[in-house]
C-alpha positions as MATLAB code, in Angstrom:
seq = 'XXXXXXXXXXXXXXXXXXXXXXXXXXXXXXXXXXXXXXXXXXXXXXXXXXXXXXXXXXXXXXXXXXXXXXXXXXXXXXXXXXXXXXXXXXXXXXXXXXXXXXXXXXXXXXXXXXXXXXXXXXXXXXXXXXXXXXXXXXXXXXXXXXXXXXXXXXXXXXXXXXXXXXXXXXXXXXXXXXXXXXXXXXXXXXXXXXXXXXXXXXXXXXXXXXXXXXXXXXXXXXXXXXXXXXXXXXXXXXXXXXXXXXXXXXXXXXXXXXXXXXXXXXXXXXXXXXXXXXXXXXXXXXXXXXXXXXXXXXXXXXXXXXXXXXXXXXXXXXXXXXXXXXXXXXXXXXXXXXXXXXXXXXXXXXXXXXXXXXXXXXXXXXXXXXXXXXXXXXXXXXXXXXXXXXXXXXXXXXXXXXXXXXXXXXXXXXXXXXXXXXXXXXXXXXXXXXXXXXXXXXXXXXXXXXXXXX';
ca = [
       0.914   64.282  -24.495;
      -2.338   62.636  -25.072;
      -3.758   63.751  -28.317;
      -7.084   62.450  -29.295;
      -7.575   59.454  -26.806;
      -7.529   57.513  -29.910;
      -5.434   57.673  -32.797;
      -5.179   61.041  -32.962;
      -5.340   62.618  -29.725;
      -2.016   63.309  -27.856;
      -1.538   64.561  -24.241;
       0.023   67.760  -23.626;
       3.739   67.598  -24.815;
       4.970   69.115  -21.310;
       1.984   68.096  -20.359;
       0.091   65.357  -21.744;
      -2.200   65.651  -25.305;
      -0.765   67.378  -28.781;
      -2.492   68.982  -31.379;
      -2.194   66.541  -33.575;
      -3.497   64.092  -30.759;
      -6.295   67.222  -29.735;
      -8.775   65.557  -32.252;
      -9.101   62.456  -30.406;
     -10.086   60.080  -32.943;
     -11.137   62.495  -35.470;
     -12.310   62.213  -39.146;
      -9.304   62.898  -41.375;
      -8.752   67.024  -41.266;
      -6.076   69.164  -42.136;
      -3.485   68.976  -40.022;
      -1.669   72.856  -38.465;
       1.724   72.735  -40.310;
       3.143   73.480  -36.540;
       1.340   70.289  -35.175;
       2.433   68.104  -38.128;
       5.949   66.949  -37.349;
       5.612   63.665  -35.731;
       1.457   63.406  -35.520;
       0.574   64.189  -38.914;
      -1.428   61.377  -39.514;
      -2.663   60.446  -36.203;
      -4.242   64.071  -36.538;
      -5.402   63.664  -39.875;
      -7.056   60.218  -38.668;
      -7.796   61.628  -35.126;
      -8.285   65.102  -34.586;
     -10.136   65.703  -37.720;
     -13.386   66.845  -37.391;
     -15.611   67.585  -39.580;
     -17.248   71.427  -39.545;
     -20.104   70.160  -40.048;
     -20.352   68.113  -36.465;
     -19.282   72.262  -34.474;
     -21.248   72.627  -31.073;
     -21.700   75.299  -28.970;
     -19.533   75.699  -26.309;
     -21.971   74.628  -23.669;
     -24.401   71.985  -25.512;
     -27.269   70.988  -24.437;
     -27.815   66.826  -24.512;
     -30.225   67.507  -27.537;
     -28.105   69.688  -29.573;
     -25.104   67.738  -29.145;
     -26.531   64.608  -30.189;
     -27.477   66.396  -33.622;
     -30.374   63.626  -34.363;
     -31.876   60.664  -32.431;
     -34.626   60.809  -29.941;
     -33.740   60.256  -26.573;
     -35.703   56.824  -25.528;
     -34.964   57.723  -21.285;
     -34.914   60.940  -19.556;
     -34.916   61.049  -15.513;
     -34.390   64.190  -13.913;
     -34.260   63.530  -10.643;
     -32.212   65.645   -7.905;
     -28.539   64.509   -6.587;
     -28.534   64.963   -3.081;
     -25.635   63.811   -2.633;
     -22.203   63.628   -5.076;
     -21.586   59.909   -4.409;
     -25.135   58.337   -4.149;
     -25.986   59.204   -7.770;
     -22.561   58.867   -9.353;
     -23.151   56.655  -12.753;
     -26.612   57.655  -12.316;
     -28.456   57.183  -16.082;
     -29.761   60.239  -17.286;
     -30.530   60.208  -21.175;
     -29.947   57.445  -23.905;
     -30.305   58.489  -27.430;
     -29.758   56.504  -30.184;
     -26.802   57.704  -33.148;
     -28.202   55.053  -35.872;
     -26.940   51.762  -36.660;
     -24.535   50.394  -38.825;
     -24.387   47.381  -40.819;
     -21.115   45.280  -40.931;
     -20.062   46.758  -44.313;
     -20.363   50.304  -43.360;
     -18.228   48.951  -39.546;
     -15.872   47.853  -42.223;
     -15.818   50.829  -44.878;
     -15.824   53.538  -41.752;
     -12.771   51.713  -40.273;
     -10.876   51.688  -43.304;
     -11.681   55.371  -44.267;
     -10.058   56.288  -40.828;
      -6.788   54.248  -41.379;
      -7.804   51.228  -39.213;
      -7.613   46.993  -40.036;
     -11.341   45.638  -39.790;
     -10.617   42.431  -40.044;
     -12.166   41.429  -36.370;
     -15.340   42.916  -37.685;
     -18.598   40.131  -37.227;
     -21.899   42.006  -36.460;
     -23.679   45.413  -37.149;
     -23.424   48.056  -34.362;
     -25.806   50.363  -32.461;
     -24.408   53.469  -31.375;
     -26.255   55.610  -28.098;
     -25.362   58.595  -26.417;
     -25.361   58.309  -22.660;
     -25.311   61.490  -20.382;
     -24.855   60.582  -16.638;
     -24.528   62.257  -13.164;
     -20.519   61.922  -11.982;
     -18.697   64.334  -10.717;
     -16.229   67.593  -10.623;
     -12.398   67.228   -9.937;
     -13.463   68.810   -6.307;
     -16.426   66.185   -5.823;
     -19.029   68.404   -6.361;
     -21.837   67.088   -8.746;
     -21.875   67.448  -12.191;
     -22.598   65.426  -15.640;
     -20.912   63.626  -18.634;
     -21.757   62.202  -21.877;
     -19.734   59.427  -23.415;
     -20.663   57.069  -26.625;
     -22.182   53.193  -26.161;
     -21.698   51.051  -29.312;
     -23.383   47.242  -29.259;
     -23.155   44.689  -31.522;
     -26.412   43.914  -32.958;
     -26.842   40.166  -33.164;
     -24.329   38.665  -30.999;
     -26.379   36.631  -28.943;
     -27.762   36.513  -25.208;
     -24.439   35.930  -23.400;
     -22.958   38.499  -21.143;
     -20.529   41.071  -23.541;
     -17.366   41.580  -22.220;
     -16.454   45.741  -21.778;
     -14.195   47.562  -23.565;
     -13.392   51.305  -22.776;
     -11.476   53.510  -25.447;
     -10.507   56.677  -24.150;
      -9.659   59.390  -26.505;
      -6.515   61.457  -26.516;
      -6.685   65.120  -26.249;
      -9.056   67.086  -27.250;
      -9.900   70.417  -27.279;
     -13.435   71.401  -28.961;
     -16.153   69.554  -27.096;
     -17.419   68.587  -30.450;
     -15.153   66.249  -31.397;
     -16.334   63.875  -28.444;
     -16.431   60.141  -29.503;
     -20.415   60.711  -28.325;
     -20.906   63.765  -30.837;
     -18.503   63.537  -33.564;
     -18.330   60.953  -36.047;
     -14.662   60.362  -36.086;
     -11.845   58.190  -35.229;
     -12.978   57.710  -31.928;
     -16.501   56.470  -32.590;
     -14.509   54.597  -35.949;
     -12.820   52.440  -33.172;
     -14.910   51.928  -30.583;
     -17.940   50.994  -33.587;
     -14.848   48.609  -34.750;
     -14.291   46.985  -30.968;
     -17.857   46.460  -30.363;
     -19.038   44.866  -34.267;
     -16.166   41.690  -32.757;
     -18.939   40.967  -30.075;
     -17.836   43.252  -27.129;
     -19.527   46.049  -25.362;
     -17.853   49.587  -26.367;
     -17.472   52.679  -24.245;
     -16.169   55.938  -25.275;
     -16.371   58.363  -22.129;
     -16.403   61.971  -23.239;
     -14.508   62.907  -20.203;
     -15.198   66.110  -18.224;
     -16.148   69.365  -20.400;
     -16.669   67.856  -23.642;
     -19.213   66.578  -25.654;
     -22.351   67.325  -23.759;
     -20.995   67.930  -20.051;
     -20.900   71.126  -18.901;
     -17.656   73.629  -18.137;
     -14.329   73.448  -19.167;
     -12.391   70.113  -19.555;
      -9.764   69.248  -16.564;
      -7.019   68.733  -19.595;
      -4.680   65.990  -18.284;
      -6.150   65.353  -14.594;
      -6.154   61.839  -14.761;
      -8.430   61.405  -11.638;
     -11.061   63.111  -13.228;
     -10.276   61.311  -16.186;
     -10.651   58.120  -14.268;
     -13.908   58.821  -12.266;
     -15.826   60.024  -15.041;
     -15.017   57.078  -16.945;
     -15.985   54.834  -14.352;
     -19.189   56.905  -13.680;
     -19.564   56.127  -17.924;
     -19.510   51.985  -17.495;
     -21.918   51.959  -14.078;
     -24.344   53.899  -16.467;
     -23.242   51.877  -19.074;
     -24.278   49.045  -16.862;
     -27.761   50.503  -15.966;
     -28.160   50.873  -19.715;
     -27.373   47.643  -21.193;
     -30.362   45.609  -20.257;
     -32.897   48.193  -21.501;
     -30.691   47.791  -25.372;
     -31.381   43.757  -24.392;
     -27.667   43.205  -23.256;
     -25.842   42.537  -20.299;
     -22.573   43.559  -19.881;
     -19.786   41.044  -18.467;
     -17.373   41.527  -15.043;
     -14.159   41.992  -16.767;
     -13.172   45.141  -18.386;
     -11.064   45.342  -20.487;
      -9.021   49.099  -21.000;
      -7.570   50.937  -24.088;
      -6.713   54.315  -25.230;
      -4.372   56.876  -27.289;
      -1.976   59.305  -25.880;
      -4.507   61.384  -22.924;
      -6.331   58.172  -23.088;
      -3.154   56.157  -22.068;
      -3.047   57.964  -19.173;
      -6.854   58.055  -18.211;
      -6.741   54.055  -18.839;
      -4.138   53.244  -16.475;
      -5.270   55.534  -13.689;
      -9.383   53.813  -14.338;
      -7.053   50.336  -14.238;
      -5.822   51.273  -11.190;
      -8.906   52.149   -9.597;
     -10.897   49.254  -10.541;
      -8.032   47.237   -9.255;
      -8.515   48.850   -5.726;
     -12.562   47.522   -6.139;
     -13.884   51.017   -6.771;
     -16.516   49.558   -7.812;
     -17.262   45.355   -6.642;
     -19.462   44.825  -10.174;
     -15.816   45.511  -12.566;
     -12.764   44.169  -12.360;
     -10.271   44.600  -14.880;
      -8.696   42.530  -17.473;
      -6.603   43.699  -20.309;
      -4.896   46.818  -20.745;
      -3.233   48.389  -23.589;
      -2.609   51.628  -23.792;
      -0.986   53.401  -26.443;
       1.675   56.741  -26.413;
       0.382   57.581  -23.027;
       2.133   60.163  -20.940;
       2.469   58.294  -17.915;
       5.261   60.874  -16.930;
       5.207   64.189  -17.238;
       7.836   65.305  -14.489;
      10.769   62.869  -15.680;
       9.961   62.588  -19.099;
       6.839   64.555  -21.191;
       8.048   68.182  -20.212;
      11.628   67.237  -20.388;
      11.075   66.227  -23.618;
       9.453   69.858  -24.602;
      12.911   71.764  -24.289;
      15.162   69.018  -25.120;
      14.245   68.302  -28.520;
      12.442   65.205  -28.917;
       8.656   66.411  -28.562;
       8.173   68.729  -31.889;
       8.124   72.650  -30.541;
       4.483   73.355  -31.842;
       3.658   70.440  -29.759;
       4.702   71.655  -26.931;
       3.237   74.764  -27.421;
      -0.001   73.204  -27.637;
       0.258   70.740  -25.015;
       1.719   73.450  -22.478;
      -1.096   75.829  -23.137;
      -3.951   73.584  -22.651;
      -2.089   71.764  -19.582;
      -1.455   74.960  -17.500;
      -4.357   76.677  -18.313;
      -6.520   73.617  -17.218;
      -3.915   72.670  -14.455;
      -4.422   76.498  -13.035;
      -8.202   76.627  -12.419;
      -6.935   72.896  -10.170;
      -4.100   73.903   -8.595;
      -3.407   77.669   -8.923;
      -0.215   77.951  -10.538;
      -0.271   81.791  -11.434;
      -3.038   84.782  -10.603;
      -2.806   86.247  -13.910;
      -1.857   84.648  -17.262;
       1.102   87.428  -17.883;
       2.710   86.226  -15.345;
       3.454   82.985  -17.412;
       2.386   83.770  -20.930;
       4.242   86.798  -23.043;
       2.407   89.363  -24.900;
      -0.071   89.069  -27.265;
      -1.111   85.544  -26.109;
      -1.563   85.900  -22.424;
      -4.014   88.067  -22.810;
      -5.993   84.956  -25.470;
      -4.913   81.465  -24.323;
      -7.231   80.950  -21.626;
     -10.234   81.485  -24.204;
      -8.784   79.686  -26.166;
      -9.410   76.226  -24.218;
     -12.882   77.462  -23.253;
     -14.240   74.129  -25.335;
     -15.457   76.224  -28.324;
     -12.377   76.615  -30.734;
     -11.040   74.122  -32.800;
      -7.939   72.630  -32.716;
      -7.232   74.901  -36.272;
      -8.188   77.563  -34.586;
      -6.265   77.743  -31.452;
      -2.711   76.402  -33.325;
      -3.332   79.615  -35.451;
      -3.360   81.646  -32.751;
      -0.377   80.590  -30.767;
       3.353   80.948  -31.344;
       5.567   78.119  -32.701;
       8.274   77.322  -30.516;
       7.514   77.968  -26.301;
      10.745   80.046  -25.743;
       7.938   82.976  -27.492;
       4.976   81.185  -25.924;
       6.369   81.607  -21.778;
       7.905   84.477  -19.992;
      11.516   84.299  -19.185;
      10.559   83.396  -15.517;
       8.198   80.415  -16.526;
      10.525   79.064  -19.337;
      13.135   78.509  -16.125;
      10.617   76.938  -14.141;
       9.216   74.392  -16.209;
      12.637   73.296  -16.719;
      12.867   72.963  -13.177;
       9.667   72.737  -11.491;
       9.160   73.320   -7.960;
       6.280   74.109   -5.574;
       2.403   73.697   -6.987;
       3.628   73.218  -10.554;
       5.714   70.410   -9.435;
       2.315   68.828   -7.272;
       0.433   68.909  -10.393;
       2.613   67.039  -12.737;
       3.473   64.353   -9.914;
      -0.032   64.341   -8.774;
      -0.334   62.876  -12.396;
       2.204   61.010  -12.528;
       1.309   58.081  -10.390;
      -1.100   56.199  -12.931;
       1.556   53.147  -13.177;
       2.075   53.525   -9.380;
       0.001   50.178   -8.191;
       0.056   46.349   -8.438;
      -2.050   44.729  -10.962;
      -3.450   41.633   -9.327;
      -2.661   38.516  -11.464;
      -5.142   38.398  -14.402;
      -4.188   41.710  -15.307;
      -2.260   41.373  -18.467;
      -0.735   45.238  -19.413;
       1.064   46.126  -22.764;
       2.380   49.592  -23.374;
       2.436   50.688  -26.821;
       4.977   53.470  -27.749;
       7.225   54.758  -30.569;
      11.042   55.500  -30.572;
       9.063   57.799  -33.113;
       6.929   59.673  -31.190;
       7.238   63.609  -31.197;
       4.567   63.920  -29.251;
       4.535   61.570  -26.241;
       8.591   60.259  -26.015;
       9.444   56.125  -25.501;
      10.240   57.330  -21.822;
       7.288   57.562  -20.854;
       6.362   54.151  -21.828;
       9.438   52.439  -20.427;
       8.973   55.135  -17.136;
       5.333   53.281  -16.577;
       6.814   49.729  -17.215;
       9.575   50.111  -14.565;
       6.864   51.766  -11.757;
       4.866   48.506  -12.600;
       7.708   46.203  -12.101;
       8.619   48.077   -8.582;
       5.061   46.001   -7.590;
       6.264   43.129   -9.425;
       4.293   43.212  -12.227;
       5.541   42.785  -15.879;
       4.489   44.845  -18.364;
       5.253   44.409  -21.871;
       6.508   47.475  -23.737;
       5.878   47.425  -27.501;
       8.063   49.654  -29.976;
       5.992   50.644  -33.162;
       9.694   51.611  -34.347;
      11.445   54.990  -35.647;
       9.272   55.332  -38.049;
       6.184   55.812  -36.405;
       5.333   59.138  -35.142;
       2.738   59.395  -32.724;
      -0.520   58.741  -34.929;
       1.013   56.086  -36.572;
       1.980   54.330  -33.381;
      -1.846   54.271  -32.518;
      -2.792   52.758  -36.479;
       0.272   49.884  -36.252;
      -1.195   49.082  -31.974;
      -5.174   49.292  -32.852;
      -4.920   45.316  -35.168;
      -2.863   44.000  -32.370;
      -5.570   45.592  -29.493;
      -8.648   44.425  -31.828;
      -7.309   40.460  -31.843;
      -6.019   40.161  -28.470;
      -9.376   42.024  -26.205;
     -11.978   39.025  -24.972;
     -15.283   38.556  -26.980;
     -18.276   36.931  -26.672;
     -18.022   33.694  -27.214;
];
């Protein structure tokens, strides 16, 4: 459903992220033959990471960063959930790049650098925000700068990356698609942030796959640290924020949209938003789309996997995995999400179609959900349920295309948006495209059209 919150994460297909999306903008990687149809290059663009960049499953800020010396450390205590969210904890510096390497790193992932102006510096920020339940808790996410640009305020961009399921192929740990793009966004004279989200790169526990609240709040947590961060990097970061992101990361950027709109936070407002292949719904039109053909079956397997397993440690939907999972993989696919397998790894050790994934009971009820299964898809499905105020301008990019993340949900988000009478334009990347591809025919448009500094 949303792979690879950039052009290669997906979310759930059922539920949002793919595999081919689970690499979030990943380095080009081989792509599961099972995950392929529909996402093959978004994953090989997306969700490839390179071994090279593996983690362990809980890393610390220091061994997730791999090199750089952290330039700020506070460790004070969080009394309280709410006074310290955004708090700064750590800023470590990932190296700089000049414009030519912006340019050469773009193109090796698939991207158009033609917006690219200035050289880029690249931190790691890890933050205080907090748990799906409000409890306290940290994050890491990436900051990229343009070097050069001048004294005047940078406007803020956030890319969130699609699914993902091996914290190290963070945007903040991996250097992959994700980083590719938001390196790309901030060399045209913008600020770039690339929140981690929950569970992954160098936050702690497993990742709330496809709760788009916690999606939302960490990534706001991300920019007020972001915020606290700038001026020591000698830049200031501008009111207006403008939001972006692949499959998951359509999701998470509508939800963050919608918060910001309701003046979460006085400092941000938002601006532009263009999401791309997001599943905005997963009741009418994601886990439809699982058993009636038009998300690819080892998609859905994927997707359905990681979303209920997440979903269940939220909202309990079952006491015991056999209860929804058949023999031999009940007994694995909870490990597998634990944040330490790749996305290789966990395709290779699932089925390839969900009628041998689910019992006979939970193959019925997905098709027709009901009770706590049904209040965690809708409790997800209301990211396009607000009113942008006037300066918002929103474009929804999609694919007729798209195995992972179906048109629907695209048009599904436009006509919530219009019940509040807002318009929201609805680009078609065409039959053609598959869900990758849809992200690598947006990302030119997204590049031209976001403010800069002027």
């Amino acid at each position: 459903m949303t792979k690879n919150a950039s052009p290669q994460q997906h979310a759930p297909s059922a539920a949002p992220g793919v595999p081919a999306e689970p690499g979030a903008l990943r380095g080009p990687r081989r792509v599961p033959r099972a995950l392929a149809a529909g996402a093959a290059l978004l994953l090989a663009v997306l969700t490839a990471a390179p071994a090279a960049l593996a983690a362990p499953s809980h890393p610390t800020p220091d061994a997730a960063q791999g090199a750089g010396t952290a330039v700020r450390t506070t460790t004070d205590s969080a009394p309280t959930a709410d006074r310290n969210r955004g708090t700064l904890l750590s800023l470590t510096p990932l190296g700089r790049q000049t414009r030519a390497e912006v340019v050469a790193r773009a193109r090796k992932q698939g991207l158009e650098a033609g917006t690219a102006r200035h050289g880029v510096a690249a931190y790691r920020l890890i933050y205080r925000t907090i748990t799906p339940d409000g409890r306290p808790t940290t994050a890491s996410g990436l900051l990229a700068l343009p070097v050069g640009s001048g004294s005047r305020p940078l406007p803020p961009v956030v890319h969130a990356h699609g699914t993902l399921a091996y914290r190290g192929d963070a945007p903040s740990v991996a250097e992959g698609p994700d980083r590719a793009v938001s390196v790309l966004y901030a060399s045209a004279g913008r600020a770039a942030l690339a929140p981690d989200y929950l569970g992954l790169g160098a936050g702690p526990g497993h990742h709330p796959y496809m709760d788009a609240r916690s999606a939302a709040s960490a990534s706001l947590d991300m920019l007020r640290a972001a915020h606290s961060a700038a001026p020591e990097l000698g830049a200031v970061l501008g009111r207006t924020v403008s939001l972006t992101g692949f499959s998951q990361g359509g999701q998470a950027t509508m939800e963050l949209g919608r918060e910001l709109a309701r003046g979460a936070d006085p400092r941000f407002r938002p601006g532009t938003l263009a999401p791309v292949g997001g599943p905005y719904d997963l009741d009418g039109s994601e886990l439809p789309g699982m058993f009636d053909g038009r998300i690819a079956p080892g998609a859905a397997v994927y997707y359905l996997s990681y979303f209920l397993t997440a979903q269940n440690r939220l909202h309990p939907l079952y006491r015991d995995p056999g209860e929804v999972f058949r023999a031999p993989y009940a007994h694995r696919v909870e490990d597998l999400f634990d944040g330490s397998h790749s996305e290789e790894d966990i395709v290779g050790k699932l089925p390839g179609r969900i009628e041998d994934l689910l019992t006979r009971t939970w193959y019925k009820k997905l098709q027709h959900p009901s009770g706590a299964l049904l209040e965690a898809l809708r409790a997800n499905d209301r990211t396009c349920d607000w009113k942008p105020g006037r300066d918002v301008r929103i474009t929804l990019y999609t694919a007729t295309g798209d195995r992972d993340v179906p048109i629907a949900n695209a048009r599904s988000c436009a006509k919530d948006l219009a019940g509040h009478g807002t318009r929201a334009t609805v680009v078609d990347q065409g039959a053609d495209a598959g869900h990758g591809t849809s992200f690598l025919r947006s990302e030119p448009s997204i590049a031209r059209t976001l403010p800069v500094a002027r």
